[in-house]
C-alpha positions, -999 to +999 in steps of 0.1 A: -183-157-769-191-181-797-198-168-827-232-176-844-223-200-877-186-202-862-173-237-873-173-244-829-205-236-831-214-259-858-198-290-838-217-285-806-244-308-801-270-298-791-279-313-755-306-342-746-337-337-730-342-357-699-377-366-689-381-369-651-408-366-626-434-356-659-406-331-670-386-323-695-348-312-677-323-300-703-288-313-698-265-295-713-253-258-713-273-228-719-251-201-734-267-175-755-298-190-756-282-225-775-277-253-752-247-273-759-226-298-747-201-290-721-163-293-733-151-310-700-173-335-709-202-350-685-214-353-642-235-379-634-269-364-610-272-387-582-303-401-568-300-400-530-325-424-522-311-448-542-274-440-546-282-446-584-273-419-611-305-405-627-287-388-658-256-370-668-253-338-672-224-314-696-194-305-674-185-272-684-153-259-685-133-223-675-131-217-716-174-223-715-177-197-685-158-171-707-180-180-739-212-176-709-198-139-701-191-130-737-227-140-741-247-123-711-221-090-719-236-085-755-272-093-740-270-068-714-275-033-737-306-043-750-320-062-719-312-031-697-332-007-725-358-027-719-385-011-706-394-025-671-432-031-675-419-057-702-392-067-681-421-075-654-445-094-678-419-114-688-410-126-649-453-132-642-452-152-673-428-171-659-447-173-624-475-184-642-456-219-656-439-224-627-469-223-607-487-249-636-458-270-631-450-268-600-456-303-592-435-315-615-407-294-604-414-306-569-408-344-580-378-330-601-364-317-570-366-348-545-355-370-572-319-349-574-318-334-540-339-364-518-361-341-496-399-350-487-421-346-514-440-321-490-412-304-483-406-299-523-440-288-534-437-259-508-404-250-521-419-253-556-448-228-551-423-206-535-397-204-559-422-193-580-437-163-562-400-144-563-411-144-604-439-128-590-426-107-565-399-089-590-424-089-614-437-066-595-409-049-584-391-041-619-412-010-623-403+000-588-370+007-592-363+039-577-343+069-575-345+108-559-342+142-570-331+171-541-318+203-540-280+209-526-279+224-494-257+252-509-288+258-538-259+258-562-279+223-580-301+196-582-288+162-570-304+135-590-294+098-587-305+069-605-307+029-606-287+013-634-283-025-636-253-030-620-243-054-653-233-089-661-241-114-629-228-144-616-253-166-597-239-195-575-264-211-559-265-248-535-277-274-538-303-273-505-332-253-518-321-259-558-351-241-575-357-211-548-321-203-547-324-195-582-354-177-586-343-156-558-314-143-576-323-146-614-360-130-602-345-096-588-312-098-615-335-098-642-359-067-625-331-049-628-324-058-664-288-074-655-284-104-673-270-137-654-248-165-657-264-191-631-240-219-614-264-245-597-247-270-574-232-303-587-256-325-568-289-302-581-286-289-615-314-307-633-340-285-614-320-252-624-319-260-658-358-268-660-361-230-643-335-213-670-358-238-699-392-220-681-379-185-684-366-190-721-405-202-730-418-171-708-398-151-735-363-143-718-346-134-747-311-153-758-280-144-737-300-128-706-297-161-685-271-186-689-266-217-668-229-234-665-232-274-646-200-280-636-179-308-611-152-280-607-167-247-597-135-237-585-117-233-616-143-221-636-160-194-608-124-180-610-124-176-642-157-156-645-145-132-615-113-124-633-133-110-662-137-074-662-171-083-677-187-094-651-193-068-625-217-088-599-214-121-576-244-132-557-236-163-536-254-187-515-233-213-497-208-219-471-191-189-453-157-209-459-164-209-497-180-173-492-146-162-478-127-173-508-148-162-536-148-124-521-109-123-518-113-135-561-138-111-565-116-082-545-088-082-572-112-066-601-134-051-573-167-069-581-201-061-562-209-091-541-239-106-522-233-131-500-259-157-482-236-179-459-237-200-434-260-201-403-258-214-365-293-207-357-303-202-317-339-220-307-348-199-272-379-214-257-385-191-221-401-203-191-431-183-198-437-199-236-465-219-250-447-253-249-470-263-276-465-240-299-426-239-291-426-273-302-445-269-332-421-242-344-392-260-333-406-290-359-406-263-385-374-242-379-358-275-372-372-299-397-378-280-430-364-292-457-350-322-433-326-301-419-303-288-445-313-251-443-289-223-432-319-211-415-323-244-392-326-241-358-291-255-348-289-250-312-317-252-286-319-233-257-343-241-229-354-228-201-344-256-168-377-249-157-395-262-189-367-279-201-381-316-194-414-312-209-400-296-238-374-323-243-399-351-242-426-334-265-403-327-291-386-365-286-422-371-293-425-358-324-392-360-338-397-404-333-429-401-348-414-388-383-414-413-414-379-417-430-378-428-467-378-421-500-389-388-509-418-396-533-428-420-514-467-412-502-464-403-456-428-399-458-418-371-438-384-372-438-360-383-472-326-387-472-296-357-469-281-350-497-249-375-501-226-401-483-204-363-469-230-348-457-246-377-438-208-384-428-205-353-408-239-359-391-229-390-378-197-377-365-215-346-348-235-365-330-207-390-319-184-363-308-215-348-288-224-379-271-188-380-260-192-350-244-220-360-224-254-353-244-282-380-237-297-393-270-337-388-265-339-406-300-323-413-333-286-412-329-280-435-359-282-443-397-306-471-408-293-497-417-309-493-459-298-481-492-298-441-496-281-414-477-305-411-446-304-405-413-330-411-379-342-380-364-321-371-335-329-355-303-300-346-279-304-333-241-283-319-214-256-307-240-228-289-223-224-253-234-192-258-251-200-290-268-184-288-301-219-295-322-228-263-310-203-245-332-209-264-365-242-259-390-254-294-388-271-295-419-296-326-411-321-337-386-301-330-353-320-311-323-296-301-296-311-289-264-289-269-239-305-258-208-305-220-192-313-203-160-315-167-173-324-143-200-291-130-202-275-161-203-295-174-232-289-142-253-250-148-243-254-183-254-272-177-287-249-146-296-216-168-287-210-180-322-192-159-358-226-165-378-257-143-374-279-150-401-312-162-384-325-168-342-358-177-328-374-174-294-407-180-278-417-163-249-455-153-240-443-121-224-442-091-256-417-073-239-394-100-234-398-109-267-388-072-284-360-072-255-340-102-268-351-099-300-326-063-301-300-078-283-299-114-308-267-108-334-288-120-362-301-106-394-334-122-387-356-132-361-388-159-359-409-145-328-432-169-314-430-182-353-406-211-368-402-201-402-390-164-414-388-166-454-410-145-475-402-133-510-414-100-498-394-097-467-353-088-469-331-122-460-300-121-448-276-124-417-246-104-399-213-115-392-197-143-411-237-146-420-232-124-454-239-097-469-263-076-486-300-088-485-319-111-509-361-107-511-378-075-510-374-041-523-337-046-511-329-080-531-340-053-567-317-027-548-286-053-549-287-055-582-277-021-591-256+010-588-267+047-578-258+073-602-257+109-591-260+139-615-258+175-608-277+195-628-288+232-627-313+249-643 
């Protein structure tokens, strides 16, 4: 860590404001409560819409993540001591400006990340209520005292704060990410380094600004911007220091940061990817399917691990279903996020909307009808049409990649047990939905779906109140709820007599 008065620390500058959608977005470091510049220099934030860079932001290097650790490690004794009432006032503070500025955090967030302006002000307003939620929760923390069967003591355990935690979180979701990991870190009184994504970290660093004016004291949260996570995530995990990961991303990235984290034998959370199943039965509400399907589908423009990836129809319904959704799907405005009636913005840069395009291709070469969509406009920005696809074959090759953008496959079934074989044929489980008007049916295939969650009759699961997470190459661990506090710490057991 960086020594206060240290000649380093006297030639760091400290780093510009940036003011942006009525906000105020630092743009440099924030280690030990200073923010400085980075010392592998700067990353331009990319406006998708535009293609245009909206500011620069410090790079940081694997020599800044160590100074981040040093920092959060001498923070942790007394943040820990803390008691958790104070701990809990300090999160609803926060809550409270985040829900006054919500709005400007929403336009933050589609300038850097492109989504609806819609689609932002709900992720604003519930980013903010895990502040709340763990607020909460910090003075819930738990533990048990029992006698051993033998009467020879008392078993006691105890929650501790695990320690010192590294936050990685994308770029999809770019302000709930965080305050679902820095809300239930900071319960627990760990204290966090926070890794945003490259393309999103001006709305992370307006979160880590919010809790420092809610009273977060220096060193608890740090946030490291960086255009080589690589090098420097591997530096973090080497340190003996830092005893937690929590990770949201890609189960390919997921894999390689917990063989790092193995060698010093870190905890680790894990929120991968996603393939979700749509199941719409014979006996459903078409209505409502569809409805849901707009949701589960359509949040966020698609780039959500919990987007419904795969859509399963019943043959008898599966023509009315295709056309009502076609329906809806052409009906959506595509444009610039802030502009007013646009419901869908553009994805997130030229790579993602690159692989889009080719899904769809490769699916139409394997004999999927295009209901609409099927292209990128021919405009400025990083956007693509709302697609529909019928009469996908079951082995169609879209069906085993997240699509990550506004891409609605429909495969048709004949059979309940053919549709849970379909859904379940895939290494992710992290989310499935089904709508079916028949309750038993429902809690039937909702037991035998591999999936961590599961939407009945519903097209959106998130809640900071209910646990989130998948099975399989889905994750680990749980994020939200009593469990998300429970992640972030370690069960002590004494024996004691008396």
């Amino acid at each position: 860590m960086i020594a206060p008065g240290s000649a380093l620390q006297e030639d760091i500058v400290t780093a510009d404001l940036t003011t942006l959608a009525g906000i105020e977005a630092p743009t440099g470091l924030l280690i030990g409560g200073q923010w400085s510049t980075g010392r592998a220099g700067t990353l331009p934030v990319i406006n998708p819409a535009t293609e245009d860079a909206l500011t620069e932001v410090a790079d940081a290097s694997p020599e800044d993540a160590i100074d981040a650790v040093g920092a959060a490690a001498q923070a942790l004794p007394a943040w820990a001591a803390t008691p958790p009432r104070e701990r809990g006032e300090i999160l609803r503070r926060a809550f409270e400006l985040m829900k006054q500025r919500s709005e400007q955090i929403a336009r933050l967030m589609v300038l850097e990340n492109g989504k609806a302006l819609k689609d932002a002000r709900s992720e604003a307003l519930y980013s903010a209520e895990f502040f709340r939620w763990y607020a909460e929760e910090a003075v819930r923390i738990d533990g048990s005292l029992t006698i051993a069967p033998s009467g020879a003591n008392r078993i006691m355990a105890i929650r501790q704060p695990v320690g010192v935690s590294v936050l990685i979180t994308p770029w999809n979701f770019p302000a709930a990410m965080a305050t679902r990991k820095i809300g239930p870190a900071l319960a627990a009184g760990c204290t966090v380094i926070l890794k945003p994504a490259k393309e999103t970290p001006l709305t992370a660093l307006a979160v880590a600004s919010i809790l420092a004016e809610a009273g977060v004291p220096d060193g608890v949260v740090n946030v490291l911007t960086t255009n080589k996570a690589g090098p420097l995530t591997q530096a973090m995990l080497a340190d003996p220091r830092v005893r937690k990961l929590s990770f949201t991303g890609s189960t390919e990235v997921g894999r390689l940061l917990l063989k790092q984290a193995a060698e010093t034998v870190t905890n680790c959370s894990m929120e991968l990817g996603g393939n979700a199943p749509f199941l719409v039965f014979d006996d459903a509400d078409l209505d409502a399917a569809v409805d849901g399907a707009m949701v589960a589908k359509m949040r966020n423009g698609g780039e959500a691990c919990t987007a419904a990836n795969r859509f399963y129809v019943h043959e008898r319904v599966a023509d009315e279903f295709a056309a009502k959704l076609t329906a809806r799907m052409a009906a959506l405005r595509v444009g610039p996020g802030l502009d007013d009636g646009t419901d869908l913005g553009p994805l997130v840069n030229s790579d993602t909307r690159s692989k889009v395009a080719s899904l769809v291709e490769t699916a139409t070469q394997d004999g999927a009808a295009v209901l609409t969509g099927g292209h990128a406009p021919d405009r400025l920005g990083y956007f693509y049409q709302p697609t529909v696809l019928d009469r996908v074959p079951a082995g169609a090759g879209i069906l085993a990649e997240e699509i990550f953008g506004p891409v609605a496959p429909i495969v048709r079934f004949a059979s309940q047990d053919e549709a849970i074989t379909l859904a379940n044929d895939t290494e992710y489980g992290l989310v499935s939905y089904l709508y079916s008007q028949d309750l038993r049916r429902c809690l039937q295939v909702a037991e035998a779906l591999e999936a961590g969650m599961i939407g009945v009759n519903r097209g959106v699961v998130s809640d900071p109140a209910a646990p989130f997470g998948g099975v399989k190459q889905s994750g680990l661990g749980r994020e939200g709820a009593h469990e998300g506090l429970v992640e972030f710490t370690e069960t002590k057991y004494i024996a004691v007599d008396w």
